[in-house]
Backbone as CSV, one residue per row, in Angstrom:
resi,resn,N_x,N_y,N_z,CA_x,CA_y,CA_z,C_x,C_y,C_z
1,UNK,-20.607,33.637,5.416,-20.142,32.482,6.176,-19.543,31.451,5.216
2,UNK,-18.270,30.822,5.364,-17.939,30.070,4.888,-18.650,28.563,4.858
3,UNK,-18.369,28.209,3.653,-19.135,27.152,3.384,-17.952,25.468,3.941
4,UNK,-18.497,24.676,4.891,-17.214,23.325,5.244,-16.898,22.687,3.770
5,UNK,-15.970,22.424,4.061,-15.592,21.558,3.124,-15.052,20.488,3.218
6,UNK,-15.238,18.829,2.571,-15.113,17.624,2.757,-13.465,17.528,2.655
7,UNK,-12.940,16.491,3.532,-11.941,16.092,3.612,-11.371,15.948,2.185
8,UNK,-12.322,15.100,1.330,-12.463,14.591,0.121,-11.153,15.786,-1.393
9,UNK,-12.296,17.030,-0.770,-12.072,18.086,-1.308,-10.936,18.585,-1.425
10,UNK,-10.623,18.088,0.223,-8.978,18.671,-0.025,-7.897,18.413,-0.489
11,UNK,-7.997,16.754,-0.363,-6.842,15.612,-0.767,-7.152,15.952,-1.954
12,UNK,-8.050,16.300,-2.841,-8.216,16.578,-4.433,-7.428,17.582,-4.677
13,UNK,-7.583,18.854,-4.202,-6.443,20.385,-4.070,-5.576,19.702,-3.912
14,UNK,-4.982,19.439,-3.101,-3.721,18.994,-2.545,-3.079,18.464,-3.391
15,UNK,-3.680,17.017,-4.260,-2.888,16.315,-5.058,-2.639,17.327,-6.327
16,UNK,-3.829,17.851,-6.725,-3.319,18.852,-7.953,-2.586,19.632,-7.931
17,UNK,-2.285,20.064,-6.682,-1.989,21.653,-6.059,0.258,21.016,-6.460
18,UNK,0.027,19.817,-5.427,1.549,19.445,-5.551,2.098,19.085,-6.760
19,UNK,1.031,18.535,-7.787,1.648,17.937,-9.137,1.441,19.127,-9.914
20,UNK,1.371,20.066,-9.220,1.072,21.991,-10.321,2.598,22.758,-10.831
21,UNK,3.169,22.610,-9.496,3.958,22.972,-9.752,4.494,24.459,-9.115
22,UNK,3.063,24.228,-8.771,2.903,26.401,-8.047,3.248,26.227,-6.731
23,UNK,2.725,26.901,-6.680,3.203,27.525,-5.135,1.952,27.273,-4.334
24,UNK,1.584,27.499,-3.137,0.254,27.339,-2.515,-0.250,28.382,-3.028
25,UNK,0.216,29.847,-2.714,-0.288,31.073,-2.727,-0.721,30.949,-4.174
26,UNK,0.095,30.988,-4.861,-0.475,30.686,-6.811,-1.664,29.291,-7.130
27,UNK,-1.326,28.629,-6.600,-2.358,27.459,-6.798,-4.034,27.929,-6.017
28,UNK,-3.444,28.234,-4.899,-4.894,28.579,-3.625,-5.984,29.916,-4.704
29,UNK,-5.381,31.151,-5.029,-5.315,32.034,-5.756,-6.229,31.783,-7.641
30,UNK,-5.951,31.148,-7.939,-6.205,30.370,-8.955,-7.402,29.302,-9.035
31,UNK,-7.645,29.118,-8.151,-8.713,28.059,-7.551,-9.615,28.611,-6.491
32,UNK,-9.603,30.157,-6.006,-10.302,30.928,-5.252,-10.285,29.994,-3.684
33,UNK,-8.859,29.727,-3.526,-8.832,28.743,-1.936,-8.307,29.751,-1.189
34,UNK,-8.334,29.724,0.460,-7.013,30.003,1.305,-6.187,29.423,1.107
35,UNK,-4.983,30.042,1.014,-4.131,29.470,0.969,-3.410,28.864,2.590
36,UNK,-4.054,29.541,3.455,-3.610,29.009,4.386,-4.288,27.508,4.793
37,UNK,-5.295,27.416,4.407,-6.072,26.454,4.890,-5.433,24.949,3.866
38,UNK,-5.224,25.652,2.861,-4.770,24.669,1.575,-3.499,24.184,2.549
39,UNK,-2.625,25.066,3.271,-1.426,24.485,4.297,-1.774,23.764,5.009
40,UNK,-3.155,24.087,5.676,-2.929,23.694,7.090,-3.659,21.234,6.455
41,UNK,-4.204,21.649,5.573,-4.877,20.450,5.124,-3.377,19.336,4.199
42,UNK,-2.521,20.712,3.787,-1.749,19.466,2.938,-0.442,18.959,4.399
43,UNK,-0.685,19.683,5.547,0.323,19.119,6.642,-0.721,18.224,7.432
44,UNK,-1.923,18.409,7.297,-2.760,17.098,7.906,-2.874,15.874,7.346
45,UNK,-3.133,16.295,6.024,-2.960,14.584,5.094,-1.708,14.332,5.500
46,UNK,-0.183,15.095,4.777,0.702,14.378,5.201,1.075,13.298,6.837
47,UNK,0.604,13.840,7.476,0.625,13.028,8.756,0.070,11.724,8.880
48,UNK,-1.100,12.055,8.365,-2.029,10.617,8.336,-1.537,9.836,7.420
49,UNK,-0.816,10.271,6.621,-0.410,9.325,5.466,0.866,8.566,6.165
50,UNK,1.846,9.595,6.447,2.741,8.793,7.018,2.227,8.032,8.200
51,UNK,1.350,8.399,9.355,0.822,7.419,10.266,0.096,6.252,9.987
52,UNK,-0.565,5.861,8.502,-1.180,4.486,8.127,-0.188,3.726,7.676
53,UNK,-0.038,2.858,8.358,0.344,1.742,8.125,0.310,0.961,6.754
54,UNK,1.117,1.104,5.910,1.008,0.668,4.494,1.869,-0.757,4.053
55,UNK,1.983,-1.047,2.838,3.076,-2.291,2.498,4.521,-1.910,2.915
56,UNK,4.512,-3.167,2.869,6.151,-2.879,2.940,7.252,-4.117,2.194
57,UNK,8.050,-3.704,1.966,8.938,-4.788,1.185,9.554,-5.271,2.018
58,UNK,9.553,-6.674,1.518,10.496,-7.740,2.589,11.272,-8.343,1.293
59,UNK,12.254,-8.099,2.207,13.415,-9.080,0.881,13.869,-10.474,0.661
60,UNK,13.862,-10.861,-0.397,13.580,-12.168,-0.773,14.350,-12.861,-1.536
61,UNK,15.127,-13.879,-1.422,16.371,-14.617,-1.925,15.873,-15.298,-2.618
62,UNK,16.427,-15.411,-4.115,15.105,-16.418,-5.007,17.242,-17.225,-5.125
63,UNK,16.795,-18.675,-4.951,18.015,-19.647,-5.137,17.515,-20.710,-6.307
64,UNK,18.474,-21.629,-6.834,18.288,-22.144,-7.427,17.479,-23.910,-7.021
65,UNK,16.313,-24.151,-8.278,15.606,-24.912,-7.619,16.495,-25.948,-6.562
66,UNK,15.722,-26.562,-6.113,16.655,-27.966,-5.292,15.257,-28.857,-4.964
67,UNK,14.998,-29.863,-5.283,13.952,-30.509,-5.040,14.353,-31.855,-4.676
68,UNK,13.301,-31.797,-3.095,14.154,-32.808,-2.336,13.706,-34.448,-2.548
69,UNK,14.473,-35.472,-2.309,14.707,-36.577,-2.514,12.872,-37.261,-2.787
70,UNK,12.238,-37.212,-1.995,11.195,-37.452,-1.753,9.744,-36.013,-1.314
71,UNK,9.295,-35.480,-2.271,8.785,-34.342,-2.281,7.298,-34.657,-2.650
72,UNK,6.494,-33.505,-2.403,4.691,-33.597,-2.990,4.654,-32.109,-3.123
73,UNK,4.147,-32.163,-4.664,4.494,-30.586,-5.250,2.947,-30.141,-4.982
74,UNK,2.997,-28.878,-3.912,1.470,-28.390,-3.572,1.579,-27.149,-4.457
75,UNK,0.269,-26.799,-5.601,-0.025,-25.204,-6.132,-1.346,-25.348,-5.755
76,UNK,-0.877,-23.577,-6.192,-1.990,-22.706,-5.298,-2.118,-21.913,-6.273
77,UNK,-2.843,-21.251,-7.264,-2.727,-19.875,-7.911,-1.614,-20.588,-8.922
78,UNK,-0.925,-19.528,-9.157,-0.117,-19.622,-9.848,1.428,-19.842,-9.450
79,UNK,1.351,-20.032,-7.549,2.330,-20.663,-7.348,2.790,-21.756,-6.934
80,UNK,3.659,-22.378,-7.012,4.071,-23.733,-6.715,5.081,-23.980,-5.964
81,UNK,4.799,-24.853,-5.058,5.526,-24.985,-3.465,6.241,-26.597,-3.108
82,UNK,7.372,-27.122,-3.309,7.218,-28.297,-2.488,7.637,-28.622,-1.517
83,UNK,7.204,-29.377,-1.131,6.973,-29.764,0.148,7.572,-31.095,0.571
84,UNK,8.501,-31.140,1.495,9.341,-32.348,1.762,8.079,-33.668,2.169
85,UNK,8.279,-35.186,1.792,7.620,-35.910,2.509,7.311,-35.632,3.848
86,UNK,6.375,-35.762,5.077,6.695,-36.348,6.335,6.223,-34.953,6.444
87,UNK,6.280,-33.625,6.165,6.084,-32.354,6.606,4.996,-32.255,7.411
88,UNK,4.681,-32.142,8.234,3.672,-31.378,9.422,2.028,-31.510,8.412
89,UNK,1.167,-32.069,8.405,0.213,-31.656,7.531,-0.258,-30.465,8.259
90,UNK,-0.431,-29.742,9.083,-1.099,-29.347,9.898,-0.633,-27.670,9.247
91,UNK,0.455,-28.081,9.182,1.745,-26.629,8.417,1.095,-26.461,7.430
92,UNK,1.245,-27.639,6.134,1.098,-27.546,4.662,-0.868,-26.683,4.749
93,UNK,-1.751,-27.168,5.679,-2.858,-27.007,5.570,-2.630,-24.976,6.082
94,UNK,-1.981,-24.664,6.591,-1.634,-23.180,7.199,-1.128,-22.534,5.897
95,UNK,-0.110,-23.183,5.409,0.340,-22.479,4.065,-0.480,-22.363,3.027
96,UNK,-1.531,-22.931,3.075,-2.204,-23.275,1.655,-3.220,-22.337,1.959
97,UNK,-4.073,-22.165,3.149,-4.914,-21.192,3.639,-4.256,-19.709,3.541
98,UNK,-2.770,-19.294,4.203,-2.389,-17.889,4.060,-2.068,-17.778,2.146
99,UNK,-2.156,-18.829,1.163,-1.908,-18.803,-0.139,-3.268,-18.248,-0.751
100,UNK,-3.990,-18.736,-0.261,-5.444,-18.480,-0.523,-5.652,-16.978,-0.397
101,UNK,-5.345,-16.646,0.543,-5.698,-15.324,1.086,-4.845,-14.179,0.185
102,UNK,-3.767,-14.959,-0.363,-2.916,-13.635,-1.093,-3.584,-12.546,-2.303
């Protein structure tokens, strides 16, 4: 009787198996796997991988400073933000909280 084996297990094959260079049949073979099963697990990760939701790049216009007439320079970390007089405190207190969180 075959013994289960952890999800864990497989994404481990899998990653070695693809950075090998072989083939399934040569890799599976070599490592005493099915090779079919070594298929059927590296088309299941792939799915889930593409189905999680990961980063993504947003693109971002970096311009030259401009700092306005009347400003209050808010940092956070290591970045630095200003902020027109008169601005919304209510905003500046939202920005400084999602800054926090980065």
């Amino acid at each position: 009787m075959a013994i289960p084996r952890s999800e864990r297990f497989w994404q481990q094959h899998v990653d070695v198996w693809r950075a090998s260079g072989l083939t399934q049949k040569q890799y599976s073979k070599r490592h005493g796997l099915n090779a079919m099963t070594l298929a059927k697990w590296s088309s299941v990760l792939q799915r889930r991988l593409r189905a999680t939701p990961g980063q993504a790049l947003v693109p971002v216009r970096v311009v030259a400073e401009q700092v306005p007439a009347s400003a209050i320079e808010v940092r956070q970390g290591g970045l630095r933000v200003l902020v027109p007089v008169g601005t919304e405190p209510r905003w500046v207190a939202a920005l400084l909280r999602e800054l926090a969180a980065c």
